[in-house]
C-alpha positions in Angstrom: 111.9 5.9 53.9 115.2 4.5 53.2 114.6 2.2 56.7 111.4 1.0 55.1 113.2 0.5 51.6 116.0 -1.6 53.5 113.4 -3.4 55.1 111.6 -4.7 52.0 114.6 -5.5 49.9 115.7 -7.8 53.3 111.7 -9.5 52.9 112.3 -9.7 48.9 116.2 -11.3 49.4 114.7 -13.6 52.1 112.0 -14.8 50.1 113.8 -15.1 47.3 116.2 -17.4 49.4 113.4 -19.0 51.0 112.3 -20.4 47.4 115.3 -21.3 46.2 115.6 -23.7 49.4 112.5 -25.0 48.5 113.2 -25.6 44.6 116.6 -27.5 46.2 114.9 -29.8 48.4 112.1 -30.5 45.8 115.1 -31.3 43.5 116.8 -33.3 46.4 113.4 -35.2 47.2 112.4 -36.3 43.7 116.1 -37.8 43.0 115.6 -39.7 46.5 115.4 -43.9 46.4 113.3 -44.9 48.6 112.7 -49.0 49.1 109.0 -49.4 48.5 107.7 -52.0 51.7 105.8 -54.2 49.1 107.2 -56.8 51.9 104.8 -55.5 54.4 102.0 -55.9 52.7 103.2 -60.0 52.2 103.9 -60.5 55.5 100.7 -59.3 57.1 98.2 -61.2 54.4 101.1 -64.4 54.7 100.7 -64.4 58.9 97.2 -63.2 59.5 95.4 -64.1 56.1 94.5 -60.3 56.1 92.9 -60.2 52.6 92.7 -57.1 52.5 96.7 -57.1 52.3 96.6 -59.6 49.4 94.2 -56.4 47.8 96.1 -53.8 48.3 99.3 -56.0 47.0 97.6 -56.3 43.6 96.2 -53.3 43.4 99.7 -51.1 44.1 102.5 -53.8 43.1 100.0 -55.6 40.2 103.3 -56.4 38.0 105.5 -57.5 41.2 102.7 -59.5 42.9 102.6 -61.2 38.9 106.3 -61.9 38.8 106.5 -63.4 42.4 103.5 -65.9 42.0 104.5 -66.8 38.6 107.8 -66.3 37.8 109.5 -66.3 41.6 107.7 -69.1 43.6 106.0 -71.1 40.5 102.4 -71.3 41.9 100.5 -71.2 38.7 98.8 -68.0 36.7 98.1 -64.8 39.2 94.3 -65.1 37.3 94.0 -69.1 38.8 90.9 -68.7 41.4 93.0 -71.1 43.5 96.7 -68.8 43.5 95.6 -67.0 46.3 94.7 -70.0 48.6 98.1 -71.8 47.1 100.1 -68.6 47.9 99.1 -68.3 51.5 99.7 -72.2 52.0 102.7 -72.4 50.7 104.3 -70.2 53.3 102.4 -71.6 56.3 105.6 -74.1 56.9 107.0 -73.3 60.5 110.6 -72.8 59.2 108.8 -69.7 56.4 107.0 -68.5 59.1 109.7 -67.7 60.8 112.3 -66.2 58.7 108.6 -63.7 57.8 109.0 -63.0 61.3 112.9 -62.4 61.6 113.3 -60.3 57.7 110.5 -58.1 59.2 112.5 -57.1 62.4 115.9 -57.0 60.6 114.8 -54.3 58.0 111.9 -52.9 59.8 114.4 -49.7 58.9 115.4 -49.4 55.8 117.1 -45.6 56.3 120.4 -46.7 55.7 119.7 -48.3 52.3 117.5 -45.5 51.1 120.5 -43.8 51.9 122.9 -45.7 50.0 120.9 -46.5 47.0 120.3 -42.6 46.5 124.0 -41.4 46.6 124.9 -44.8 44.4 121.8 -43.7 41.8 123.0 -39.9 41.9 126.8 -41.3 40.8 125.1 -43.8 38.2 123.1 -41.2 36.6 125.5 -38.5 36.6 128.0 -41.2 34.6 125.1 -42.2 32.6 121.9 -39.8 31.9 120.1 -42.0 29.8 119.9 -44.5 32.4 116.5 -44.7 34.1 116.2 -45.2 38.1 113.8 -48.1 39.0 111.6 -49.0 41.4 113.0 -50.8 44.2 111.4 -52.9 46.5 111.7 -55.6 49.4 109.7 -58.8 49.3 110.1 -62.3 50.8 110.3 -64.8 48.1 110.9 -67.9 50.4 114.8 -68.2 49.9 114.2 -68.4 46.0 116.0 -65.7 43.9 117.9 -63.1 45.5 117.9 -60.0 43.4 114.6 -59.4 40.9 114.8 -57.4 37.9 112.0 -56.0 36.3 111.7 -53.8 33.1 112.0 -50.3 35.4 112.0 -52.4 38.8 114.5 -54.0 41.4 112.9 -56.6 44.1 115.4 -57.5 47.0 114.3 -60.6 48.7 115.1 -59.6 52.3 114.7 -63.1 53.4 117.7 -63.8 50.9 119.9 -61.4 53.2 119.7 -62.1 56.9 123.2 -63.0 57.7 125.7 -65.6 57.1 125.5 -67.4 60.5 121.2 -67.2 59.7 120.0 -70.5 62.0 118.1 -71.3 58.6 121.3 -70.8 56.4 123.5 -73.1 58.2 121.8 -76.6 56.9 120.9 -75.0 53.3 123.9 -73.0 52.2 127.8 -73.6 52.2 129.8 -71.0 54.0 131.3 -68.8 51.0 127.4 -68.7 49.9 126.2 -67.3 53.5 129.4 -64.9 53.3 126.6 -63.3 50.4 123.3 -63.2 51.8 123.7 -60.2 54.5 122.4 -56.7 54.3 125.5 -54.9 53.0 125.4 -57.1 49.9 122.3 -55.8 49.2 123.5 -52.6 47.7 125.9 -54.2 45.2 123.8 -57.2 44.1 121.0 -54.7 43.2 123.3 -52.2 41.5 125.3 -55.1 39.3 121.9 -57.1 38.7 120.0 -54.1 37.2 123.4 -52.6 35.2 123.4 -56.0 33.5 119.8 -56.1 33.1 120.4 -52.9 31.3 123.7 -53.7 29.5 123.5 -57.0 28.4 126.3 -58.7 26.6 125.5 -59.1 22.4 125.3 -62.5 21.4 125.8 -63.7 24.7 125.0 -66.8 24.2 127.5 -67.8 21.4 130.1 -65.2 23.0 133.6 -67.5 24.2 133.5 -67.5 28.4 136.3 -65.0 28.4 134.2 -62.4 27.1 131.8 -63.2 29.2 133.5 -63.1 32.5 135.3 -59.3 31.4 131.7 -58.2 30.3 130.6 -59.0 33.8 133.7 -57.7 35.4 133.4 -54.6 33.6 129.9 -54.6 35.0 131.0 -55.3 38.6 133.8 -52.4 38.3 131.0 -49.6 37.7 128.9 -51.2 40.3 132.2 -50.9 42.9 132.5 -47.1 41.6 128.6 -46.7 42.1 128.9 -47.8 45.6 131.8 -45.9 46.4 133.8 -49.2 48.0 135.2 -52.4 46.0 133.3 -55.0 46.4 134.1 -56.8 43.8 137.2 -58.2 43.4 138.8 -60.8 40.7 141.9 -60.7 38.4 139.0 -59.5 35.5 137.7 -56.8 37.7 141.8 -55.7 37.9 141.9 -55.5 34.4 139.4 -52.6 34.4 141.7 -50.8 36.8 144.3 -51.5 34.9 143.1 -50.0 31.8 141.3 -47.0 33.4 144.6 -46.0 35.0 146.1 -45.8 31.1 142.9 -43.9 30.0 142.3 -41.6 32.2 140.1 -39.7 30.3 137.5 -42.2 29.5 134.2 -41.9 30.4 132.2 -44.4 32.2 129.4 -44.3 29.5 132.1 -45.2 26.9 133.3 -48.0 28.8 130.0 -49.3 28.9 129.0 -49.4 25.5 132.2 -50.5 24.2 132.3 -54.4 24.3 135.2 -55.3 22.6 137.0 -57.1 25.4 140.0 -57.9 23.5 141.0 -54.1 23.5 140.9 -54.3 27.1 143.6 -56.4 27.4 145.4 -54.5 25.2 
């Protein structure tokens, strides 16, 4: 009796155990980023003319396939008859083709970045609870903007990010520019882009250009805390260091709500 007694309390204890694991990885899993491939679904319609693809792009990314035909490339209103014809020409030039091509093999993984945007998220949201985690997602915007921010979404333009010595770069960009556009700026650019898109400066544009370089600096300092490596640095940026050093026991949310910039230099 006492064996059988043993036996079940070791069945109860490992079961118990068994869904405690499971309520941690559940918890692990829904706090995981994961980069939604909206670019796969660009490339395949953009190379192939798979319309199928240019379905499936509207029907899951409806707002993002929006904001890249009007907002991001300027081809006219997504409800044109024409758009889709004009969207699929316009990146039938040899030298888009290509970079299509190259951003697909450069980030056909992505682990690394999932990786890094969940541990940068987890730090972000612990600092600041209120703060809701987007959507992120790759596309190819045809060297146009970078970084897109969205209301509760964050597009990376991997064709923005293939590396500074990029064959394509080399005739567009100057070399401090192409210093910026490879894969571990990604991480950063997203991060500060989307903190600013969430803290934006009051009165910004009447504010003197002091305050607005500390208000991004301040910005940039989080993002550098958020990524766990600076990599942003300027004497503004220092100035954050500077003060947090004196204040130790400020909080991160407080420093970002607080936008008096003169105290700063206090």
């Amino acid at each position: 009796m006492r064996l059988f007694c043993f036996i079940v309390s070791v069945l109860l204890l490992t079961s118990c155990n068994f869904k405690l694991k499971l309520q941690e990885d559940e918890a692990v899993e829904s706090e995981r980023v994961e980069i939604q491939r909206y670019d796969r679904l660009q490339s395949l319609y953009l190379t192939t003319g798979d319309f199928s693809a240019l379905q499936q792009m509207s029907t899951d990314y409806p707002i993002e396939t929006r904001t890249l035909l009007e907002k991001v490339l300027e081809l006219g209103e997504v409800s044109d008859p024409e758009i889709n014809a004009r969207f699929l020409s316009y990146f039938q030039d040899s030298t888009l083709q290509v970079i299509i091509s190259d951003a697909e093999v450069q980030y056909a993984n992505m682990n690394d970045l999932n990786k890094d945007f969940t541990e940068a998220f987890q730090r972000l949201t612990g600092w600041l609870p209120d703060l809701p985690v987007p959507m992120i997602y790759a596309q190819i915007c045809a060297l146009h903007q970078s970084i897109v921010v969205g209301d509760q979404s964050v597009g990376i333009s991997i064709d923005k990010y293939l590396g500074a010595d990029y064959p394509a770069y080399l005739k567009y960009y100057p070399a401090e520019q192409r210093t910026l556009m490879k894969r571990d700026c990604i991480l950063p650019d997203c991060i500060s882009f989307y903190l600013l898109s969430r803290y934006p400066l009051p009165n910004f544009s009447t504010a003197e250009q002091q305050t607005r370089d500390l208000h991004l600096a301040k910005i940039q300092w989080v993002t550098n805390k958020a990524i766990a490596r600076n990599f942003f640095k300027s004497d503004y940026v220092s100035v954050f260091d500077k003060y947090t050093a004196k204040h130790p026991n400020i909080t991160i949310a407080d420093l970002m709500e607080n936008t008096d910039y003169d105290h700063f230099l206090k």
